[in-house]
C-alpha positions as CSV (number, residue, x, y, z in Angstrom):
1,X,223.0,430.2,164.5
2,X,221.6,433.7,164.3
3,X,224.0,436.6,165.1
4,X,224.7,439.8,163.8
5,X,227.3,439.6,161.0
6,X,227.8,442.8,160.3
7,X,226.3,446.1,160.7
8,X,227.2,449.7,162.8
9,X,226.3,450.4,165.9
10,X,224.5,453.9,166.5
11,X,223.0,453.6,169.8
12,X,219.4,453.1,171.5
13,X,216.2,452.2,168.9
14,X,217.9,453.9,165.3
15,X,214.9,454.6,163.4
16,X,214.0,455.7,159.9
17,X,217.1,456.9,158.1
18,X,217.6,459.3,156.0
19,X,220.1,460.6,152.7
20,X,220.8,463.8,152.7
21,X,220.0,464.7,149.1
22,X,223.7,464.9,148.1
23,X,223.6,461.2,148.9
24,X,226.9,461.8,151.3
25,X,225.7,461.1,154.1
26,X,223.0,459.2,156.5
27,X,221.2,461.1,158.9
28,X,219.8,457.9,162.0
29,X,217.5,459.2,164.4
30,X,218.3,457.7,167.8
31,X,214.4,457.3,169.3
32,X,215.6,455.9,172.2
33,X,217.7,459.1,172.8
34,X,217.9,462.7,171.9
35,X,220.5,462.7,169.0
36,X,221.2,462.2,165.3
37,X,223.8,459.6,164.2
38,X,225.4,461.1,160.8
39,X,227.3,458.4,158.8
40,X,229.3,459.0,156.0
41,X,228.2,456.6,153.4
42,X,231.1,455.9,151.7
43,X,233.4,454.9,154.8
44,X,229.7,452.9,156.3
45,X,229.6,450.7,153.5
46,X,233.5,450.2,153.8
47,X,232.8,449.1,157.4
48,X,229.8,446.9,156.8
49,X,232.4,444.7,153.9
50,X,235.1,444.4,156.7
51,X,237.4,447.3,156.0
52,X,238.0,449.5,158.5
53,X,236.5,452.7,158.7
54,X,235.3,456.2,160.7
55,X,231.5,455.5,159.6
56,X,229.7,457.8,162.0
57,X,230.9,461.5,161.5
58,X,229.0,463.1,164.0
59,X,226.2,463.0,166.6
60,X,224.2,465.9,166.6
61,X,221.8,466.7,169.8
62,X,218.8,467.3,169.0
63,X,214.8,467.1,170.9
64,X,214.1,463.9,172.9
65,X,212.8,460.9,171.1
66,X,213.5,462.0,167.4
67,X,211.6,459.6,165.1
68,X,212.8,460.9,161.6
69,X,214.5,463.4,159.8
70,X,213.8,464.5,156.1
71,X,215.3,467.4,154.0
72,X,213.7,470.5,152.3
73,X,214.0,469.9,148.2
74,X,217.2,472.1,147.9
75,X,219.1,470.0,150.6
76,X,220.0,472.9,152.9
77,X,216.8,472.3,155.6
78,X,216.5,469.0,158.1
79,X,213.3,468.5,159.7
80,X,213.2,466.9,163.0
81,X,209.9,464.8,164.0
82,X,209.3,463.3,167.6
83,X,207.6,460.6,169.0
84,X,208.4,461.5,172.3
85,X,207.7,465.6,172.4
86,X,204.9,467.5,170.8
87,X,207.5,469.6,168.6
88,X,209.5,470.1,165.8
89,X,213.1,470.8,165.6
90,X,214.1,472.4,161.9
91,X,218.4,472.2,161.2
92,X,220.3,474.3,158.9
93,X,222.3,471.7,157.6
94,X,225.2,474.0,156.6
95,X,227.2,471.9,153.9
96,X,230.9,472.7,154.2
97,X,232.9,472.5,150.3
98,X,233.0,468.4,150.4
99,X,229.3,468.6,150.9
100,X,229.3,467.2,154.3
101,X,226.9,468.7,157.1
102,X,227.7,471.1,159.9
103,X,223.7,471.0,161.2
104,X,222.6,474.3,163.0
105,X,219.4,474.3,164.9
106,X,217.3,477.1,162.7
107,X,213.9,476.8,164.8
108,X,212.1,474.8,167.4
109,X,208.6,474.4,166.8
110,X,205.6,473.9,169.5
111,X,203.2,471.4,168.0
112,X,201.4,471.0,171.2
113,X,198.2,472.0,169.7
114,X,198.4,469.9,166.6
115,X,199.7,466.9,168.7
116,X,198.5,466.7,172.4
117,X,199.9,463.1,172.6
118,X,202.9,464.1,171.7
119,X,203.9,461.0,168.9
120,X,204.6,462.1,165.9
121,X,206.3,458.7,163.8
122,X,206.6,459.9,160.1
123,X,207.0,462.9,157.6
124,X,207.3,463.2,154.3
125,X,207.9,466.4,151.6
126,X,205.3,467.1,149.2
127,X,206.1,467.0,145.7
128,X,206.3,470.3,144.8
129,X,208.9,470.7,147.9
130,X,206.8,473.8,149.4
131,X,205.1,471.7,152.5
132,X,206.0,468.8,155.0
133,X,203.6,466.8,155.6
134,X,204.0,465.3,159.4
135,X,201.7,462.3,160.8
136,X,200.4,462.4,164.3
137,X,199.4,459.0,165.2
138,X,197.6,459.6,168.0
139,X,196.3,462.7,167.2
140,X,194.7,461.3,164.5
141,X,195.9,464.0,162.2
142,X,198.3,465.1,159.8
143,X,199.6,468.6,159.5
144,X,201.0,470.6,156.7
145,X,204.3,472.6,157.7
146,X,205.4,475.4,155.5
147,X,209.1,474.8,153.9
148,X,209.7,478.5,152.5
149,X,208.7,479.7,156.0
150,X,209.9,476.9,157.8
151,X,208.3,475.3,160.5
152,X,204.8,478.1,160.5
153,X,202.2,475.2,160.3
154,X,199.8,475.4,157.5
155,X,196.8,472.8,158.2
156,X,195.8,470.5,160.3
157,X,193.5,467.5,158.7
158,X,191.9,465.6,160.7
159,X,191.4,461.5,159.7
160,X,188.7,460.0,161.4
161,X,188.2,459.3,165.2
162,X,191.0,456.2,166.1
163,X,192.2,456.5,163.0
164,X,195.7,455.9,163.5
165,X,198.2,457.2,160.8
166,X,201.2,455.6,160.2
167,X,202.8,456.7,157.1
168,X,201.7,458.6,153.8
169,X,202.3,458.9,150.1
170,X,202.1,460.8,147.3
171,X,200.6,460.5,144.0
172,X,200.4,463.0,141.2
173,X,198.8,462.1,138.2
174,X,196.5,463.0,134.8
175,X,193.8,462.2,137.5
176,X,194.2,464.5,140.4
177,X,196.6,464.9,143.4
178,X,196.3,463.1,146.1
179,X,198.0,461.5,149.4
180,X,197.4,458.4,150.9
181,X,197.9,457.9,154.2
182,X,198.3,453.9,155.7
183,X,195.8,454.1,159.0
184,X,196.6,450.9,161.7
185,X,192.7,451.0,163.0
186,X,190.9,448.2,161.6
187,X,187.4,448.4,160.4
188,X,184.4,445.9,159.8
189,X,183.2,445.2,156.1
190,X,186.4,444.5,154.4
191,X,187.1,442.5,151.5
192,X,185.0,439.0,151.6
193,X,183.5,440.5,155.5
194,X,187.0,440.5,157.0
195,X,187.7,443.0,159.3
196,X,190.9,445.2,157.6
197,X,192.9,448.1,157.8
198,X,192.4,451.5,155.4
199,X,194.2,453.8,153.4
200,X,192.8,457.7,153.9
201,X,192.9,459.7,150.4
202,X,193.4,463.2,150.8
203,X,192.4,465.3,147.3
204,X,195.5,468.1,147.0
205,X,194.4,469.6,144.2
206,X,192.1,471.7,145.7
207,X,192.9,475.0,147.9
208,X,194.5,474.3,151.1
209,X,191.6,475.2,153.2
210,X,189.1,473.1,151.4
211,X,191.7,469.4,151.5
212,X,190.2,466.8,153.8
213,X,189.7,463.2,153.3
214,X,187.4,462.1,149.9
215,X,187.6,458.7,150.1
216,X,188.7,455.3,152.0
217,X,190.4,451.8,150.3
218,X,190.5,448.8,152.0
219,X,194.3,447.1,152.5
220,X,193.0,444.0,153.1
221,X,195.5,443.7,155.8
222,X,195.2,444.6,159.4
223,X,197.7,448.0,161.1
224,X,198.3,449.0,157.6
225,X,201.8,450.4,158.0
226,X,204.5,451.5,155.5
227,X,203.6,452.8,151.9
């Protein structure tokens, strides 16, 4: 009784999608392979009602085991993350007239030192669009890559031993700047003595040399994930 009833098929493990910010197009890592699948949204959603359609426009090659891609504020940079190599790929995404990509690799950046273990699962652009924020998982780290000089690494924070990062957030407020950042290890003494997962907060409003993490929150929840 269960099938799939619709849908596209991109290839092995597709994995945190993307828009590009002109909302044209959909940018699927392939984690099981070394490619991008770029679909045009209008014809994909055509497809997925029936009608027939050219969804995927392009593949794009790109490092081996890409886990995400997400763009610079002004649309014209894609940043490449890997859960399979300890680097960085950065695209020129090189919008032709109908604002659909013609991706250019720009840079390819050696994160070796920043993550030895060479899984890196999720990214994300700080508000202000000047940094990418990338989070090693097993490194137990997250590192701040520069957007106006793309790809030159900033910071490296790190988040506790066995921490665990998954994915992180931002929050910008009357109270402060901060990120919080979903950590899968689970700790002792959570809510009512029940072992739980915790979120790391990060204080941005402070210098870059001087962020680290100021404070923990229980999720009440165990491998705290998305946010």
């Amino acid at each position: 009784p269960e099938r799939l009833s619709s849908g596209i098929l991109l290839g092995r493990e597709p994995h945190e999608p993307t828009f590009t910010r002109n909302g044209k197009e959909l940018w699927v890592t392939l984690r099981g392979e070394d490619r991008i699948a770029i679909l045009d949204v209008e014809q994909a959603l055509r497809q997925v009602t029936g009608a027939p359609s050219n969804a995927v426009r392009a593949y794009v090659p790109t490092i081996n085991g890409p886990a995400q891609v997400w763009f610079s504020k002004d649309g014209l940079l894609a940043f490449v993350i890997s859960q399979k190599t300890a680097q960085l790929e950065i695209l020129q995404v090189n919008p032709d007239a109908k604002g659909h990509s013609r991706p250019k690799r720009l840079r390819l950046v050696d994160l070796s030192m920043q993550d030895k273990p060479a899984f890196t699962p999720f990214q994300k652009l700080s508000p202000d669009g000047s940094q990418m924020w990338l989070s090693h998982k097993l490194a137990d780290a997250v590192s701040l890559v520069s957007v106006k000089d793309p790809g030159t690494v900033l910071a490296t924070l790190p988040l506790g031993e066995m921490a665990r990062p998954n994915h992180l957030e931002f929050v910008d407020n009357a109270r402060g700047q901060v990120a919080y950042m979903s950590l899968a290890r689970v700790d002792d003494g959570g809510p009512n003595g029940a072992a739980s997962s915790r979120l790391a907060i990060i204080d941005r409003s402070v210098p870059l040399a001087q962020q680290k993490v100021v404070g923990m929150v229980y999720t009440g929840g165990r491998e705290a994930h998305g946010l």
